[in-house]
N, C-alpha and C positions, 0 to 999 in steps of 0.2 A: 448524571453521567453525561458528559457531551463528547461528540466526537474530539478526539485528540487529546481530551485525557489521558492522566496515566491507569485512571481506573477501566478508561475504554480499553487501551492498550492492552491492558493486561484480561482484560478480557476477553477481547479478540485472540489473544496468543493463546488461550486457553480451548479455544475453538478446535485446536491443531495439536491433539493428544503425540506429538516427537518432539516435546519441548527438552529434551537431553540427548536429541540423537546429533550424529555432526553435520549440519545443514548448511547448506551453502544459500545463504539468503540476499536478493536483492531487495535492498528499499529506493524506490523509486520517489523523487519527489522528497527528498529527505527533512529540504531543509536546513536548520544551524546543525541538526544530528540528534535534539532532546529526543525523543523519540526510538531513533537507533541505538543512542546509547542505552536508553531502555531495555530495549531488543536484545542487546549485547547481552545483559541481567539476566532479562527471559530465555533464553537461551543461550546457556553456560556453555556449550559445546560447537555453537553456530561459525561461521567466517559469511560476515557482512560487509558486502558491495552496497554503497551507499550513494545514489545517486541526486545531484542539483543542477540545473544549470546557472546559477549563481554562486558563483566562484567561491565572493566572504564567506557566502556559506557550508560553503564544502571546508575552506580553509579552519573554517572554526571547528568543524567537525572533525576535522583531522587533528588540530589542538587539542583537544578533549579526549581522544581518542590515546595519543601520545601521554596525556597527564594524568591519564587513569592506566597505563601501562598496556593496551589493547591495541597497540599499532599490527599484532600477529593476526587479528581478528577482524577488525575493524579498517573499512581503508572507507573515503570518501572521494568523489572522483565526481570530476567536473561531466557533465553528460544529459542531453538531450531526451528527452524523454519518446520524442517523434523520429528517434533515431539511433537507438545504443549499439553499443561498439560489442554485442558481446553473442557467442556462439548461441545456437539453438540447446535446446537442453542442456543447460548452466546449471540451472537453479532450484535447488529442491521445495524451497519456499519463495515469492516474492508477495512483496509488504509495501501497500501504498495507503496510505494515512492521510487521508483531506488531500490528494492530487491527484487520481484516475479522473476527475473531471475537466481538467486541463485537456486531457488529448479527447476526452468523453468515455462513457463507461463502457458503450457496447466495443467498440475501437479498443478503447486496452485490453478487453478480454478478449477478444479476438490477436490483437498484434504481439500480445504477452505470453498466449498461453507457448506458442511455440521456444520459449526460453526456458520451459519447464519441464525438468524432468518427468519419466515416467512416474505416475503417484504423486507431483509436486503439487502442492496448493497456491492459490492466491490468496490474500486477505488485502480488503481494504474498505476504504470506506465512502459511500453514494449520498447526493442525497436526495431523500425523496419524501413524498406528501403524509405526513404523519395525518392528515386529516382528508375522508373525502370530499368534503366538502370547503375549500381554504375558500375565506371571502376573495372578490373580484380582486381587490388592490393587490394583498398578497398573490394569490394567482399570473396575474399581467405583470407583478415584480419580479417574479423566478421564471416566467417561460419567456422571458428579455434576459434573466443571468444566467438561464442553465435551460436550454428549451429543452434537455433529456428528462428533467426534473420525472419524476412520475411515480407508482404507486409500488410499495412493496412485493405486488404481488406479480406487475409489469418486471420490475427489476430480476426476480428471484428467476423468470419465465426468461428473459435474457441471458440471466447466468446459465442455465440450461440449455436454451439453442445455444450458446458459445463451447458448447463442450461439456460443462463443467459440472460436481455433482454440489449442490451446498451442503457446507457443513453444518451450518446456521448462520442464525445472523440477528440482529438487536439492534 
């Protein structure tokens, strides 16, 4: 199972025992939409705000969105991730799928949670040293792509000073 799977996806969503209630979801970091329209599946009763800041991409997502009949549900909207156009407490779910490392993970749990409902959850996904020991190479390769990189149990101790309670994580 690798991040961004539909096997991941679906079980991440699974994490978040209101998969029928009607949730107002942002997905940050969207992408074409494969994914949200997942979402969409996973939650039959959701209206998802889908956000990219590349345009084709949003426009394909609104294609698809249209040709599956979920234009009611689904909207995709061009939007900055370092900056969204959208009130506090919005959002009873938001959903980032391989992007909360774009703006960095402590940053978006901190600048995000304020969009979230009372009770609202995040899900998304980090990444971090599946091993403690990574050889030198690998090591000096991710703290050059990602210097947050770091260990499951750093991360989880993050989500926690951010607020947050976790539900799990895999």
């Amino acid at each position: 199972m690798a991040p961004g799977s539909e096997t991941s996806t679906q079980k991440a969503a699974d994490l978040l025992n209101r998969r029928r209630e009607p949730l107002e979801i942002l997905d940050i970091g969207c992408g074409n939409g494969v994914h949200t329209m997942l979402l969409a599946r996973l939650f039959p009763n959701a209206v998802i705000t889908a956000i990219d800041n590349h345009k084709p991409f949003i426009d394909s997502l609104n294609q698809s969105a249209a040709e599956q009949g979920l234009t009611q549900r689904v909207k995709g909207q061009v939007a900055d991730m370092y900056n969204m156009p959208f009130d506090p407490e919005s959002f009873d779910l938001i959903w980032s799928e391989g992007a909360i490392y774009i703006i960095g993970f402590q940053r978006g749990l901190q600048e995000w949670k304020q969009l979230l409902k009372t009770g609202g959850a995040l899900i998304c996904s980090e990444a971090v040293w599946l091993s403690e020991t990574p050889s030198r190479k690998i090591f000096d390769f991710w703290k050059a792509e990602y210097p947050e990189i770091d260990t499951v149990a750093v991360k989880l101790q993050q989500v926690a000073d951010a607020g947050y309670t976790s539900l799990g994580y895999f």
